[in-house]
C-alpha positions as CSV (number, residue, x, y, z in Angstrom):
1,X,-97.1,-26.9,-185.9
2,X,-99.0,-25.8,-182.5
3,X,-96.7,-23.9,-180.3
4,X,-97.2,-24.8,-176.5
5,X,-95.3,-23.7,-173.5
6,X,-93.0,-25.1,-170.5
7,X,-93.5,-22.8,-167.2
8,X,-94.5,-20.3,-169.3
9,X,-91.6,-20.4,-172.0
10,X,-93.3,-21.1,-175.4
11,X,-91.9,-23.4,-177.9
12,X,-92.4,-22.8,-181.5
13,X,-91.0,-20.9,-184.4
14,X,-92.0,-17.8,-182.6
15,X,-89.2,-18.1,-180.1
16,X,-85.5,-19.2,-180.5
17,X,-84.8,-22.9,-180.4
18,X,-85.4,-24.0,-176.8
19,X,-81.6,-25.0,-175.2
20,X,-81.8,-28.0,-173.3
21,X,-79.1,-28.3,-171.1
22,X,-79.2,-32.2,-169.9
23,X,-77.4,-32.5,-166.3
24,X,-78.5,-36.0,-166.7
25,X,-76.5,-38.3,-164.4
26,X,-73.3,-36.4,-164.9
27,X,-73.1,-35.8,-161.4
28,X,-72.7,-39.0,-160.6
29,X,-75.1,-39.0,-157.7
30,X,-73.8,-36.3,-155.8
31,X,-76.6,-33.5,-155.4
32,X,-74.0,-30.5,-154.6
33,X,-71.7,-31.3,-158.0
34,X,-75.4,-31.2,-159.7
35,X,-76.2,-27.9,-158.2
36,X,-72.5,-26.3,-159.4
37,X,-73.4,-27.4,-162.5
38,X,-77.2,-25.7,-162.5
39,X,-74.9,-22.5,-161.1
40,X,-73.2,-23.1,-164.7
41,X,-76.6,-23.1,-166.3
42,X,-77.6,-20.1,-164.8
43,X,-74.5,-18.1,-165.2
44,X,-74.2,-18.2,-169.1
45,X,-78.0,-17.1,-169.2
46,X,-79.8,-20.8,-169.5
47,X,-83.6,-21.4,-169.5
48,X,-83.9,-25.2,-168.8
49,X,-82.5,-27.9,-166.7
50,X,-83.2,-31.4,-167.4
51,X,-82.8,-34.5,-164.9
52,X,-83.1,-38.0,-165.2
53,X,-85.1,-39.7,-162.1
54,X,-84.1,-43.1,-161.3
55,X,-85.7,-45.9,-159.3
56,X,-83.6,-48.7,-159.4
57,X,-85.6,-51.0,-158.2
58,X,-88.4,-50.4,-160.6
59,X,-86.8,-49.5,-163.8
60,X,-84.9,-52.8,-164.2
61,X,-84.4,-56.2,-163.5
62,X,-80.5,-57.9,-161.7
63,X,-80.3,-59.2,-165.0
64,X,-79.3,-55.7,-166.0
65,X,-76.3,-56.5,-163.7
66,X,-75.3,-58.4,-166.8
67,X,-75.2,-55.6,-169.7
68,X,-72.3,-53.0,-170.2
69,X,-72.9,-50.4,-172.0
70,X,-70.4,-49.1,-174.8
71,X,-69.6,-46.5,-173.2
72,X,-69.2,-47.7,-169.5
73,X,-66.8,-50.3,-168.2
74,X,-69.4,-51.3,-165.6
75,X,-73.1,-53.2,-166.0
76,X,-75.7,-50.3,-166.7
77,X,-77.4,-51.9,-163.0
78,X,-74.4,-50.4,-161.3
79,X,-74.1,-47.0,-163.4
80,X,-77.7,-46.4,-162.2
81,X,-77.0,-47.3,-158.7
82,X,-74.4,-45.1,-158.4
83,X,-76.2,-41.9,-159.9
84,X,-79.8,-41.9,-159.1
85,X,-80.3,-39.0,-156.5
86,X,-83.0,-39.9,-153.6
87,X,-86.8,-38.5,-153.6
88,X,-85.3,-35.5,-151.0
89,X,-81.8,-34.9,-152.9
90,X,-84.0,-34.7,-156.3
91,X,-86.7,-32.6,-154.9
92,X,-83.8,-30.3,-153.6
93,X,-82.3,-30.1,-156.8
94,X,-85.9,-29.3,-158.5
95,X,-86.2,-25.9,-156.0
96,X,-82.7,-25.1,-156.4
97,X,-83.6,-25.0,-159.6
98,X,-86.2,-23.3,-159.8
99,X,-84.8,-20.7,-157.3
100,X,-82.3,-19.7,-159.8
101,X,-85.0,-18.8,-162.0
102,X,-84.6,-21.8,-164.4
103,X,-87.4,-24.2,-165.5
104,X,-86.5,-28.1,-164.0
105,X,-88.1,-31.0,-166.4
106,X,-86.6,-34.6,-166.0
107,X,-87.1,-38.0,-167.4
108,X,-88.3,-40.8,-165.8
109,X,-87.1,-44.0,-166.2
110,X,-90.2,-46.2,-164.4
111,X,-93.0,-45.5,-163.5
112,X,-92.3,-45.1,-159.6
113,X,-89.9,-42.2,-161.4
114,X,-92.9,-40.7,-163.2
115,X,-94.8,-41.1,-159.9
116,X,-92.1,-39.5,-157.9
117,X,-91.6,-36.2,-160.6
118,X,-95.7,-35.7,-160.9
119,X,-95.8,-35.5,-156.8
120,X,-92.4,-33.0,-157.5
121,X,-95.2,-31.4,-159.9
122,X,-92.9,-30.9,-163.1
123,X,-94.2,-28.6,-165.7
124,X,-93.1,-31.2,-168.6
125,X,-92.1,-34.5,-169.2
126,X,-88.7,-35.8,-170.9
127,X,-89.2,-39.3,-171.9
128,X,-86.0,-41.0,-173.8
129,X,-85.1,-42.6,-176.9
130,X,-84.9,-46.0,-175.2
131,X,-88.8,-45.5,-173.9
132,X,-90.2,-44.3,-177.0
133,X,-91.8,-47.9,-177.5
134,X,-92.4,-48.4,-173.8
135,X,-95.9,-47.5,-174.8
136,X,-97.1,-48.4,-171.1
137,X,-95.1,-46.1,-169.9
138,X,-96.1,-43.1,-172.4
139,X,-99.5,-43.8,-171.5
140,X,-98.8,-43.4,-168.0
141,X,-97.1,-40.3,-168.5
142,X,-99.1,-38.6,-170.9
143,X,-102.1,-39.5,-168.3
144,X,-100.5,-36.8,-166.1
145,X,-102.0,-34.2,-168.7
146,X,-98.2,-32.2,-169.2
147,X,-96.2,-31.5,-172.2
148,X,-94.0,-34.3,-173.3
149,X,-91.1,-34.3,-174.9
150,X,-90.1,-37.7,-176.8
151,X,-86.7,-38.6,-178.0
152,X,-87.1,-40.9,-180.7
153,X,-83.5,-42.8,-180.9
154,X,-83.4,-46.0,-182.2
155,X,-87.1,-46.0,-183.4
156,X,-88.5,-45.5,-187.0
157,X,-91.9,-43.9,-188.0
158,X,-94.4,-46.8,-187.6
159,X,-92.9,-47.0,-183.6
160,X,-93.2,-43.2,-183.3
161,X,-96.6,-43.0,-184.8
162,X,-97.8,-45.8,-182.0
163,X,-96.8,-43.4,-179.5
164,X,-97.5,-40.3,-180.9
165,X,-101.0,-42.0,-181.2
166,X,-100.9,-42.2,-177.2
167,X,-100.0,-38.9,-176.9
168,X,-102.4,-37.6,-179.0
169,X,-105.4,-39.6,-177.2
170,X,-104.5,-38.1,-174.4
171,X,-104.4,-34.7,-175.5
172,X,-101.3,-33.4,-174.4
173,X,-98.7,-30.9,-176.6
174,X,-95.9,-32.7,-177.1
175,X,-92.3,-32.2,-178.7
176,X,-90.2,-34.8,-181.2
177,X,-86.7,-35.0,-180.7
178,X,-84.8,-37.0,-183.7
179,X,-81.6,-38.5,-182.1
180,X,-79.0,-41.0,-182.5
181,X,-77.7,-42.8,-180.2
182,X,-74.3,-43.1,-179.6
183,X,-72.0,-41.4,-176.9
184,X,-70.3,-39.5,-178.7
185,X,-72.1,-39.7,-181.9
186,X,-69.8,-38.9,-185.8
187,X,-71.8,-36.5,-187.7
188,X,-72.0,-38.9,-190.8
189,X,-74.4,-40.9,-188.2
190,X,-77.0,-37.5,-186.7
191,X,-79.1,-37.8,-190.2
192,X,-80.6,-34.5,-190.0
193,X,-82.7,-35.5,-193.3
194,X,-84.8,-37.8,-190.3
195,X,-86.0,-34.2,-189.1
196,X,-87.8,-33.2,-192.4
197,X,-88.8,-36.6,-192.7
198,X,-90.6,-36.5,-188.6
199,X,-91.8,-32.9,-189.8
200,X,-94.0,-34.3,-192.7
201,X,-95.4,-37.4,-190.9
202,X,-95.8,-35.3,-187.6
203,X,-97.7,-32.0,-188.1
204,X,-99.1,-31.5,-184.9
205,X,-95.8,-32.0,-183.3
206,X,-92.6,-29.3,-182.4
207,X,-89.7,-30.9,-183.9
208,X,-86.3,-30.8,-181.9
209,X,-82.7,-32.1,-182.0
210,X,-81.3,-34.4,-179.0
211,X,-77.5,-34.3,-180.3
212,X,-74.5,-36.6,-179.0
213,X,-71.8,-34.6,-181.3
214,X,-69.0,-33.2,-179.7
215,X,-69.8,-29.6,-181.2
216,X,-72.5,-27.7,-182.3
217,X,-72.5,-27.5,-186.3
218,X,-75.1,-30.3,-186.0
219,X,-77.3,-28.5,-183.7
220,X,-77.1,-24.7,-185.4
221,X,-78.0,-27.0,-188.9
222,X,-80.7,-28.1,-187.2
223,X,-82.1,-25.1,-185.9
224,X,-81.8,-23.9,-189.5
225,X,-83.7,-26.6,-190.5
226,X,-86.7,-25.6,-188.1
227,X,-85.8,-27.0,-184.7
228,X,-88.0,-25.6,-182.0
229,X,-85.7,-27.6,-179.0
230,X,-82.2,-28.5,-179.0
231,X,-81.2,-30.8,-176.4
232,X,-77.4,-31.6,-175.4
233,X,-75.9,-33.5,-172.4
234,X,-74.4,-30.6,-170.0
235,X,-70.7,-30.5,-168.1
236,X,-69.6,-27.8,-166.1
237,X,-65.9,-28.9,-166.6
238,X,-65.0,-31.7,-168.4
239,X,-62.3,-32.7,-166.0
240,X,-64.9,-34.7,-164.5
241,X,-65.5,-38.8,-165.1
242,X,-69.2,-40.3,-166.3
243,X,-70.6,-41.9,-169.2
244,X,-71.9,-39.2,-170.7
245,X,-69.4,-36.4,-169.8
246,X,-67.5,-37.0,-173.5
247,X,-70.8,-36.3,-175.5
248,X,-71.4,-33.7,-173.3
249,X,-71.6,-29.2,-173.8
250,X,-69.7,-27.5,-171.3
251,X,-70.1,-23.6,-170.9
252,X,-68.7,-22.7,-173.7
253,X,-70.4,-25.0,-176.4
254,X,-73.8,-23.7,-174.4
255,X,-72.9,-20.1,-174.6
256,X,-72.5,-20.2,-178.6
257,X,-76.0,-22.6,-178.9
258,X,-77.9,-19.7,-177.3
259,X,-76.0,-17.2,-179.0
260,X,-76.8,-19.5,-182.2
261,X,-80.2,-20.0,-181.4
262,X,-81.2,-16.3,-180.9
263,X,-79.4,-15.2,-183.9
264,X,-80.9,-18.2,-186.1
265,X,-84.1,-17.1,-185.0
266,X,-83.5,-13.6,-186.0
267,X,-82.4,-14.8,-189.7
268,X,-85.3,-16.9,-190.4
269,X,-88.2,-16.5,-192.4
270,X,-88.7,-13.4,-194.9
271,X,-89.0,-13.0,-198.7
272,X,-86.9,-12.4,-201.3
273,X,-86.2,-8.9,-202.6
274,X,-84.2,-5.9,-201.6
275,X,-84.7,-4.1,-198.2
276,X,-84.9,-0.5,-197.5
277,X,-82.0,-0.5,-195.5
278,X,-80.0,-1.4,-198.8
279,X,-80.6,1.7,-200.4
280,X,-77.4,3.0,-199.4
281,X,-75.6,-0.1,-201.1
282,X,-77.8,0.0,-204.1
283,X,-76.9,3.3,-205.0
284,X,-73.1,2.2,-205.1
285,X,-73.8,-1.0,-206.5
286,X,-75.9,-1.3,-208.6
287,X,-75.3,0.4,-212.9
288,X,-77.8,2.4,-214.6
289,X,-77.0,3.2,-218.4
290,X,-74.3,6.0,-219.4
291,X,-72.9,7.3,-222.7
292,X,-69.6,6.1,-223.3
293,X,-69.0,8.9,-226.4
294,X,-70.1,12.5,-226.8
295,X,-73.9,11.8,-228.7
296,X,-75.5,14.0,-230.7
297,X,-79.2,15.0,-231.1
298,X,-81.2,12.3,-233.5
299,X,-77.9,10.1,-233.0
300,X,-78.9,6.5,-232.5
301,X,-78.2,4.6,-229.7
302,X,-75.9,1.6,-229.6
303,X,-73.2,-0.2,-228.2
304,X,-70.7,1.9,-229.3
305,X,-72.3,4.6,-227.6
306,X,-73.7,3.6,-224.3
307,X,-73.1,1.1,-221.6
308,X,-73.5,0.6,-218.3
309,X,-71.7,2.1,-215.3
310,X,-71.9,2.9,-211.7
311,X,-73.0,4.4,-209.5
312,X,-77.0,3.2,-209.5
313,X,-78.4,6.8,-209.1
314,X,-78.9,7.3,-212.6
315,X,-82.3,7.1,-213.4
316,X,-82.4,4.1,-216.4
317,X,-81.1,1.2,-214.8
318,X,-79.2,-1.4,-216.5
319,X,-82.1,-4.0,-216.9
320,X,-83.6,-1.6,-219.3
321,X,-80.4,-1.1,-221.5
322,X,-81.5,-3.4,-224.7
323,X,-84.9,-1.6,-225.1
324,X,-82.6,2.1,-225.5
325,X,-80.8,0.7,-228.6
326,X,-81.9,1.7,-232.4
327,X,-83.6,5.0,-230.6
328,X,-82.9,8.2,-231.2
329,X,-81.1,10.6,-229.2
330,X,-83.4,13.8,-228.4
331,X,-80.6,16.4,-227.3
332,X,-76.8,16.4,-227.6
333,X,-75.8,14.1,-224.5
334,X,-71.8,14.7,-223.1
335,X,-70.0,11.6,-222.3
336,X,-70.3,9.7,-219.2
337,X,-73.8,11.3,-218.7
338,X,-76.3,9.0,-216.9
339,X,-79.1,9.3,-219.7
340,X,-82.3,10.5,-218.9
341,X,-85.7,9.1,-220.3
342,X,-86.5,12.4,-221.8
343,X,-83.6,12.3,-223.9
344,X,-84.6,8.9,-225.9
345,X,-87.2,8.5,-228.6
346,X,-90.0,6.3,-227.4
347,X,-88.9,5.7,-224.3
């Protein structure tokens, strides 16, 4: 898979999994709760923030007034309303941001929101589960010529591939996200096997986890796996009300997923066999061949005579033991001596 990067943070196997931390809506439209929760971010040692830019008025119809989601009491029209952020209290929240030293991405939700965030001049492109067939929009997006990152909840491969296919055409890097949608999500329902399954069909793309759970093993299993980008709603307390706070990381949960992801990264790869630095183990460990009874010269070796014992500094280690008996003994060996070649026939 092609690495690319984000504002100069590369994604690929080379680097940790990526740590999305999702601020989302979960600040209920109120740009200074949004910016304590970026000070969170930055705090614990956090790379990425990620929005969600919403224009009302473009991203859906009044009959949205009509549909509740499952895990709001009010119509999704009026959830919107109440958290989209203006052009100026967005833009704020991009530079404060980026003042902190942190890389801001968002996803747009319309294109007037895609219009709005390539004027803010975003360095990449989140584009959800519930867009991943709004081809139109894709194609919109991907014409900006940024990384995109696609969620693909709710979709199977032959709707991926049509907007990979976009993607693709238009040349862009670009980053799968497997994801199930639910808020929060049971970990019988994440599907990790979907991951290996986008990784096959999906070559040129980074693979990623967007999780719902309400902890982490999903999300260290996945960067296991060979997630490049791990992507979790983000609280800075959960004492605070929203849609999403439930399914949402707060410091802590973030703290151990870059931990994790840094410490996962360190583990991976290698080959099988032992390491230098085991020597000092080996030598305890492992059992090199021994006489168990006082032997004398032209004595054959057998099982009543040898065996094997620690420690593994003898020089005939245990996987040679079967070839030493029927030889001969060379010289009177005392017992519990680790033998020595020169002191077997043929050997």
């Amino acid at each position: 898979m092609p690495e690319f990067q984000i504002a100069g943070r590369t994604i690929g196997k080379s680097q940790p999994a990526l740590i999305i931390a999702e601020v989302g809506i979960n600040h209920n439209g109120s740009l200074e709760v949004a910016k304590q929760m970026v000070d969170s971010v930055h705090d614990i040692g956090g790379e990425i923030i990620k929005h969600q830019t919403h224009v009302v008025s473009d991203e859906m119809t009044p009959e949205a007034k009509k549909i509740i989601p499952g895990n709001c009491d009010v119509s999704i029209y009026e959830v919107m309303e109440q958290c989209a952020l203006s052009y100026d209290d967005e833009l704020e929240l991009k530079e404060y941001v980026e003042s902190k030293g942190l890389i801001f991405i968002s996803t747009p939700f319309s294109r007037a929101a895609a219009d709005r965030l390539r004027e803010f001049d975003i360095p990449a492109y989140k584009i959800g589960s519930g867009e991943c067939n709004n081809y139109p929009l894709i194609k919109h997006i991907a014409s900006f010529g940024k990384p995109i990152i696609l969620s693909t909840g709710m979709n199977d491969i032959p709707s991926i591939r049509k907007a990979v296919e976009i993607i693709e055409e238009a040349d862009v890097p670009y980053a799968l996200l497997h994801c199930t949608n639910l808020y929060p999500t049971p970990h019988n329902l994440v599907r990790l096997g979907a991951m290996t399954e986008m990784m096959k069909e999906f070559p040129n793309a980074e693979i990623g986890l967007s999780d719902h759970t309400i902890d982490n093993y999903t999300c260290h299993a996945a960067m296991g796996m060979g997630a490049s980008l791990i992507e979790k709603h983000y609280t800075d307390t959960r004492d605070r009300e929203g849609p999403d706070i439930e399914a949402s990381m707060d410091q802590g949960l973030m703290l151990d997923l870059l931990k994790g992801s840094r410490a996962i990264h360190q583990a991976s790869g290698g080959k099988k066999g032992p390491l230098s630095e085991e020597q000092g183990t080996i030598d305890f460990a492992y059992a090199t061949v021994v006489s168990i009874k006082p032997i004398k010269k032209g004595e054959i070796f057998s099982m009543e005579n040898i065996w094997v014992k620690r420690p593994g500094t003898g020089k005939i280690k245990a996987e040679s033991f079967e070839g030493i008996l029927g030889k001969k003994a060379l010289n009177d060996i005392p017992i519990n001596e680790h033998l020595e070649p020169d002191s077997i026939e043929g050997f």
